[in-house]
ZAMARGU-4260 file (C-alpha; in steps of 0.2 Angstrom, whole numbers, plus 5000, padded with zeros to 4 digits):
<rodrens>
0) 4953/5006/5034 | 4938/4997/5041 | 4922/4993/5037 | 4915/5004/5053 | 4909/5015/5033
5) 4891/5010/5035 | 4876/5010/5023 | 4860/5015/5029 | 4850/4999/5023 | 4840/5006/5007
10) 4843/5020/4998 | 4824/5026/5000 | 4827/5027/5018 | 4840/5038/5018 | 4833/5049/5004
15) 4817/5050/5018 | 4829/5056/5029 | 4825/5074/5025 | 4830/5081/5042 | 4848/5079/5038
20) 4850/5090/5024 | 4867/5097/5020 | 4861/5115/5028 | 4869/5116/5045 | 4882/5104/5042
25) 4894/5114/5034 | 4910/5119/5041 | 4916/5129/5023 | 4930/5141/5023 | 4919/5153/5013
30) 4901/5155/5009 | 4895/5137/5003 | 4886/5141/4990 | 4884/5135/4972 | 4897/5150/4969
35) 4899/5156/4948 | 4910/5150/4932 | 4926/5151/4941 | 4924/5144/4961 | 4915/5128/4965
40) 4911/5119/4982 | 4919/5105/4989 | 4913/5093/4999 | 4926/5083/5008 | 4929/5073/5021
45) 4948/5080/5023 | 4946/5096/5028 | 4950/5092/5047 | 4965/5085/5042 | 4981/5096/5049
50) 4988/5099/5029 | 4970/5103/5021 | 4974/5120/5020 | 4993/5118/5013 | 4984/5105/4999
55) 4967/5118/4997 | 4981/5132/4994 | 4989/5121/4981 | 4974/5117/4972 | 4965/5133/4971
60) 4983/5141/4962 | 4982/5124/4949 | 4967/5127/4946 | 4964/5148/4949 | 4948/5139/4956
65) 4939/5149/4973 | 4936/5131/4979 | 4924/5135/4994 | 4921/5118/5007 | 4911/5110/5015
70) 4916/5096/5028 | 4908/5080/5026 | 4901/5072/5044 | 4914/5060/5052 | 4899/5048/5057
75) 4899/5036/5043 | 4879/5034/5044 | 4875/5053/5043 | 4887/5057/5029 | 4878/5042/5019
80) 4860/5050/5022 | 4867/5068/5020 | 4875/5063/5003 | 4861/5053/4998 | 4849/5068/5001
85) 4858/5080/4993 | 4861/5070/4977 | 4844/5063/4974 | 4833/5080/4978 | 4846/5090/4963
90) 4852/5099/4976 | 4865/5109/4966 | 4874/5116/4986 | 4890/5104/4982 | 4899/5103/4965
95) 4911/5090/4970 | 4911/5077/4983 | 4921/5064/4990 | 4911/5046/4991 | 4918/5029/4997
100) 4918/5013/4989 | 4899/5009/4998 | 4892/5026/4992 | 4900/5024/4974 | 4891/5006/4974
105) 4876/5014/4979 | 4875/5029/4968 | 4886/5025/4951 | 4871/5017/4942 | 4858/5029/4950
110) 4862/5046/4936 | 4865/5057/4951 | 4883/5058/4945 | 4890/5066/4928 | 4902/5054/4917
115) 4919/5059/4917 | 4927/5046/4904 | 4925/5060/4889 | 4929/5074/4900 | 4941/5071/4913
120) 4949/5055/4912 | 4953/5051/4894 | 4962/5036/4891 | 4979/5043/4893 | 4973/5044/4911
125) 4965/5033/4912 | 4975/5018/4909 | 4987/5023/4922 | 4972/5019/4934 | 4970/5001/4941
130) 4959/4994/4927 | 4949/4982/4941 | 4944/4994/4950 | 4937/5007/4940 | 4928/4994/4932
135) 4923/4983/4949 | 4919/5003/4959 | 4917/5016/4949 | 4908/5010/4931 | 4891/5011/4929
140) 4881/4996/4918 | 4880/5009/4903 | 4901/5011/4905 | 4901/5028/4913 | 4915/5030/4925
145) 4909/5043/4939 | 4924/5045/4950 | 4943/5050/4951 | 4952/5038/4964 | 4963/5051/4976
150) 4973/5036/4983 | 4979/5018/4982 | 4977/5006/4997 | 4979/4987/4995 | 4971/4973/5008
155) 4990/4967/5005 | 4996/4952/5016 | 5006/4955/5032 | 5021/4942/5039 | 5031/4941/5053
160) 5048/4940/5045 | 5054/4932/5064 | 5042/4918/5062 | 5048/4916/5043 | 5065/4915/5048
165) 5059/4904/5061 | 5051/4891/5048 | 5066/4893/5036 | 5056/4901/5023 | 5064/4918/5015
170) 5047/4922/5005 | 5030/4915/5004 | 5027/4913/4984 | 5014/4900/4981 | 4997/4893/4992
175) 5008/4878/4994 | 5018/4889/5002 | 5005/4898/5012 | 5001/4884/5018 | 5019/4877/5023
180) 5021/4894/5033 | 5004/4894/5041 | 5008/4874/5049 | 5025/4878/5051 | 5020/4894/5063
185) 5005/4887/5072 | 5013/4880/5090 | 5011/4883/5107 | 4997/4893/5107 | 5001/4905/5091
190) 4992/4903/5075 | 5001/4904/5056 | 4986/4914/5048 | 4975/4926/5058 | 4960/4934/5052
195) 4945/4947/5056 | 4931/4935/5055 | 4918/4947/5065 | 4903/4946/5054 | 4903/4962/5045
200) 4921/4961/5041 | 4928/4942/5037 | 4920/4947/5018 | 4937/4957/5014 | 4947/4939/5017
205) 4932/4926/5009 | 4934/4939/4993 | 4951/4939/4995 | 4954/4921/4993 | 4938/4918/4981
210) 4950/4929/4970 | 4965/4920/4975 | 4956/4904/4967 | 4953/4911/4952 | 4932/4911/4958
215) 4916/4925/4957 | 4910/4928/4974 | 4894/4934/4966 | 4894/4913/4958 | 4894/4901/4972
220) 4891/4886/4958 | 4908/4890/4955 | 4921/4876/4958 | 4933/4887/4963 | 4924/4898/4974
225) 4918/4883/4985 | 4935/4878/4985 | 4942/4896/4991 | 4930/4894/5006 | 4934/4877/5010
230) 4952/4880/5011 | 4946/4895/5024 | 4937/4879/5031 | 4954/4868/5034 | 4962/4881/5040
235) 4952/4883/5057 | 4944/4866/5056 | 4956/4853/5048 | 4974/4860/5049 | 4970/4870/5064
240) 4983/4886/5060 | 4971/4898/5062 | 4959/4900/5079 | 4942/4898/5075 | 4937/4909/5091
245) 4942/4924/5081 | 4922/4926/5073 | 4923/4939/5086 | 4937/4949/5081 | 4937/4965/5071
250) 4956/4972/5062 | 4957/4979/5081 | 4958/4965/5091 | 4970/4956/5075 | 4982/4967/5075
255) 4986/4967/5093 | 4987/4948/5093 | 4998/4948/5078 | 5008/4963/5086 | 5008/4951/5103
260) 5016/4937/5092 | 4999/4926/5091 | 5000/4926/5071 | 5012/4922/5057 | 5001/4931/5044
265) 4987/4942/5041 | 4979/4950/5029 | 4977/4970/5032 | 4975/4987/5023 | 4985/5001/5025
270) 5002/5004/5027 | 5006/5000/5044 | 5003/5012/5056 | 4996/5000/5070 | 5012/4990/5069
275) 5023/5005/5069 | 5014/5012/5086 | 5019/4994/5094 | 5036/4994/5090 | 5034/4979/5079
280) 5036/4987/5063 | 5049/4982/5050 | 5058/4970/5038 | 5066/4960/5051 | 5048/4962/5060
285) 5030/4963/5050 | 5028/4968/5035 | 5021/4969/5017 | 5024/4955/5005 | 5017/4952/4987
290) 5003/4941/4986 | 5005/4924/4984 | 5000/4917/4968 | 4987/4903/4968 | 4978/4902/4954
295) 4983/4920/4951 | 4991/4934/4961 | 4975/4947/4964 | 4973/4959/4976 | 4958/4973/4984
300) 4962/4992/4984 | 4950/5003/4992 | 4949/5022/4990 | 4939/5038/4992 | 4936/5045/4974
305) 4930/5063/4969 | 4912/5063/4958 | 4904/5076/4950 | 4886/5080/4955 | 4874/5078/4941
310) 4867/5095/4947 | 4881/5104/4948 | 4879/5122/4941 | 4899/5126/4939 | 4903/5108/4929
315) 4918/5116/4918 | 4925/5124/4933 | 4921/5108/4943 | 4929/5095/4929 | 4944/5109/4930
320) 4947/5103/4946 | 4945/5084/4942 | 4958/5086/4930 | 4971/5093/4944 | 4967/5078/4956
325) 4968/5067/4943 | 4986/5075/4935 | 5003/5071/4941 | 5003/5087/4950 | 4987/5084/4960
330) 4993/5065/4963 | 5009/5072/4971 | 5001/5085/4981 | 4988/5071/4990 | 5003/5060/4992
335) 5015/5076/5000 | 5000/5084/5013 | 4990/5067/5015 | 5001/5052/5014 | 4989/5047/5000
340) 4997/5034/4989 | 4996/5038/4970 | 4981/5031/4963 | 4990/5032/4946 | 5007/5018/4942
345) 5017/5032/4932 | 5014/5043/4947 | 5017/5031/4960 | 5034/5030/4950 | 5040/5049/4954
350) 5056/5051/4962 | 5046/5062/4977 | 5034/5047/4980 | 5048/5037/4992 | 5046/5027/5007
355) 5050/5009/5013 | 5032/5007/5005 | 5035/5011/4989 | 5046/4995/4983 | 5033/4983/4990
360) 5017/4993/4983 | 5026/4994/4966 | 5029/4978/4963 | 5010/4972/4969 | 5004/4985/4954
365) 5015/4979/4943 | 5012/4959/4946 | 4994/4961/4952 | 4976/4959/4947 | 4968/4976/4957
370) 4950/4976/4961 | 4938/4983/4970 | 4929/4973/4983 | 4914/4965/4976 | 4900/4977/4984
375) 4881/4977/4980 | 4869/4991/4983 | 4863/4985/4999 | 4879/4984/5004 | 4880/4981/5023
380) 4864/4969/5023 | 4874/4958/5008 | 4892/4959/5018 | 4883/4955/5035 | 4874/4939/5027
385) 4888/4932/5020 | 4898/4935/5035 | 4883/4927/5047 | 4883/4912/5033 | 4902/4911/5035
390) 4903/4909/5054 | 4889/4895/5055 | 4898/4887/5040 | 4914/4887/5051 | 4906/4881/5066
395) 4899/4867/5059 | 4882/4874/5060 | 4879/4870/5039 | 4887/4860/5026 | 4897/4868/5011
400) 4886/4863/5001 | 4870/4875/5011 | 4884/4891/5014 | 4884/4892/4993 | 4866/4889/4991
405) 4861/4902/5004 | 4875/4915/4999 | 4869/4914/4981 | 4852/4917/4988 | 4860/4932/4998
410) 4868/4937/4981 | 4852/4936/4971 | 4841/4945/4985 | 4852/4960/4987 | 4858/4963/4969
</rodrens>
């Protein structure tokens, strides 16, 4: 996943964007509308994928739902408008809808979408849930909790078991450790730690290791968070095992230096894929480890999670199909057709639910803090000004000291 998911500045400029109403986007399988007691409307960003039909089949016989759908637009800008629109004017068109975690940011505290806690996930559920993120993503300030994760998807770090052999470590456990690795593998023109430090991305590795530190990245008169930043600080400027030159770099041009054998160590998302295309993927290669504990082992998940729109005129039939995608049965289903991992620990424990992944991403839940990444409602212009902050803080442009009085100024302008 990447941060390519933009928001569209204020929310009163999307809702202005009247000209990209849901009408004339749609791409349903039947007749798109509102439907009666026993068919809803679904809109999804999934329905161009190869297995949609085999996991639609699946859920309409769960659920003896007529689930009609409507595709969600693949630019990340027109679906934030579109969704927007449709949710603030009432419009009833889609029952249930797939938001990311900028939208559900944006819209959990805004009414548009129907609690689910009474409803849909009770607590039998819900504990199976990571607790961190439906508080951090999907919890509104009255408590409310607005969405069903479909998946699981950690910003988990990556190593390069060749260059850990090569420093005679077998794991990397501690910072002290991080830090061993990360000098040991930075020579002859290769780095120990890598990063995306474009702009609009370095916020997923500053929260990251704010989190590591046991700091608040909405509190930069915390010790600990100055202290996470200043150890990003040493690693470009006073140790030297990470380039600072890589301000320019997004997860694409990371992963093919870390796939070329410029990096030790990276944190990414995802399970792999772009290492397993180049050939470099593996346990004797690069791969997943648990994250090492600093002041305490924490990690991101990102997801796409299904809300119920406030407007909705079919709500028992729409909360019947929360229930599926949010049952064992709906888990497994999004794991068999789309590779999704199971959002829920007990059903990420099912025997169909294999996979070299499964051992690593088990034992990340199991040891784990799991949060969502700290978002605000304007949530591209607060992750671009902390990231432009960062880069002048790195390039010696400000002190320490002006990077956390401007970045809680960021923080206080945009929450």
């Amino acid at each position: 996943m990447t941060l390519k998911k933009k928001i569209m500045g204020t929310l009163l400029a999307t809702v202005t964007a009247a000209t990209l109403a849901l009408t004339g986007c749609s791409n349903s399988s039947s007749s798109s509308s509102s439907g009666g007691k026993d068919q809803i409307t679904l809109y999804t960003i999934q329905s161009t994928n190869p297995n949609f039909k085999s996991w639609l089949s699946s859920a309409e016989k769960a659920t003896g739902l007529k689930i009609n759908v409507v595709a969600e637009p693949t630019d990340s800008d027109t679906r934030q408008q579109k969704i927007t629109t449709m949710l603030s004017t009432k419009d009833s068109s889609a029952d249930i809808i797939e938001i990311n975690d900028e939208m559900a940011t944006s819209f959990k505290n805004s009414g548009w979408l129907e609690p689910l806690q009474n409803s849909v996930l009770k607590k039998d559920i819900r504990d199976q849930f990571a607790q961190g993120y439906l508080k951090d993503m999907l919890t509104s300030t009255k408590g409310d909790i607005v969405g069903v994760p479909s998946y699981q998807g950690y910003l988990a770090l990556w190593v390069d078991q060749k260059k850990l052999d090569a420093a005679g470590m077998k794991t990397i456990e501690t910072k002290d450790d991080f830090i061993k690795f990360a000098k040991a593998a930075t020579k002859n023109g290769e780095f120990g730690y890598g990063g995306s430090w474009e702009k609009t991305y370095v916020f997923n590795e500053i929260a990251s290791f704010v989190n590591l530190f046991g700091g608040d990245y909405y509190d930069w008169k915390n010790p600990k968070s100055r202290e996470a930043v200043k150890f990003m600080y040493d690693m470009a400027n006073t140790w030297k095992v990470t380039p600072v030159d890589q301000i320019a770099d997004k997860y694409e041009q990371m992963n093919q230096k870390f796939n070329d054998g410029k990096y030790g160590m990276v944190f990414m998302w995802g399970t792999g894929d772009d290492y397993k295309k180049a050939n470099r993927y593996g346990q004797d290669q690069i791969h997943i480890i648990n994250t090492p504990q600093f002041e305490k082992r924490t990690i991101f998940t990102d997801s796409w999670s299904y809300v119920l729109n406030s407007a909705s005129k079919n709500k028992p039939a729409a909360q019947k199909f929360l229930k599926y995608v949010a049952s064992k049965n709906g888990e497994l289903q999004g794991w068999k057709d789309f590779a999704r991992y199971p959002a829920r620990a007990d059903v990420a424990q099912d025997s169909s639910v294999t996979g070299d992944v499964k051992d690593i991403y088990s034992q990340i839940q199991s040891t784990n803090e799991i949060h969502g990444r700290p978002m605000l409602p304007q949530t591209m212009e607060f992750i671009t000004a902390m990231g432009s902050l960062f880069q002048d803080y790195i390039q010696n442009k400000i002190t320490l000291d002006e990077f956390c009085n401007k970045a809680q100024a960021a923080v206080k302008e945009y929450k």
